[in-house]
C-alpha positions, 0 to 999 in steps of 0.5 A, a space after each residue: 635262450 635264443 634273441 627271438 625267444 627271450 624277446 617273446 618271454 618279455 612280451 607275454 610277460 608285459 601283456 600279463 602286466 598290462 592285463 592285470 592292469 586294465 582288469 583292476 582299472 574295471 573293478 575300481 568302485 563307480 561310486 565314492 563313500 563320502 560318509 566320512 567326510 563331514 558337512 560344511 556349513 554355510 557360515 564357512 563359505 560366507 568369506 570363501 575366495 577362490 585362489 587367483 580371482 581375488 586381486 589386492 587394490 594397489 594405490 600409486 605413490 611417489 617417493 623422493 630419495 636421496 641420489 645415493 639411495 637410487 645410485 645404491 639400489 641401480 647398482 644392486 640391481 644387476 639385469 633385474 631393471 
């Protein structure tokens, strides 16, 4: 088998891969069964929060620490500030 021969095996090949591909794309279902999911009540949506959009109050303090306390920490801290 010649280059130019085995070159347009693979490519017939590939073109029935593709083929067959794109047909079962067009026979999926346009329309999704949903019987088997059950219905969610209101009540379990009452306290609903959507990842991201809901942020903790944070509240400034002050702490006073011995020097070796911080010398500890600033050694411990490599480049992470």
């Amino acid at each position: 088998m010649s280059l130019c021969e085995l070159a347009d095996k693979i490519a017939a090949q590939n073109l029935a891969i593709n083929g067959a591909w794109r047909q079962s794309i067009s026979c999926r279902p346009r329309v999704i069964d949903t019987t088997d999911i059950p219905e969610v009540s209101a009540d379990a949506w009452q306290h609903a929060r959507q990842p991201g959009l809901y942020r903790r109050r944070k509240k400034p303090v002050t702490l006073r620490l011995d020097v070796d306390i911080v010398t500890w920490f600033k050694e411990h801290a490599h480049d992470r500030g």
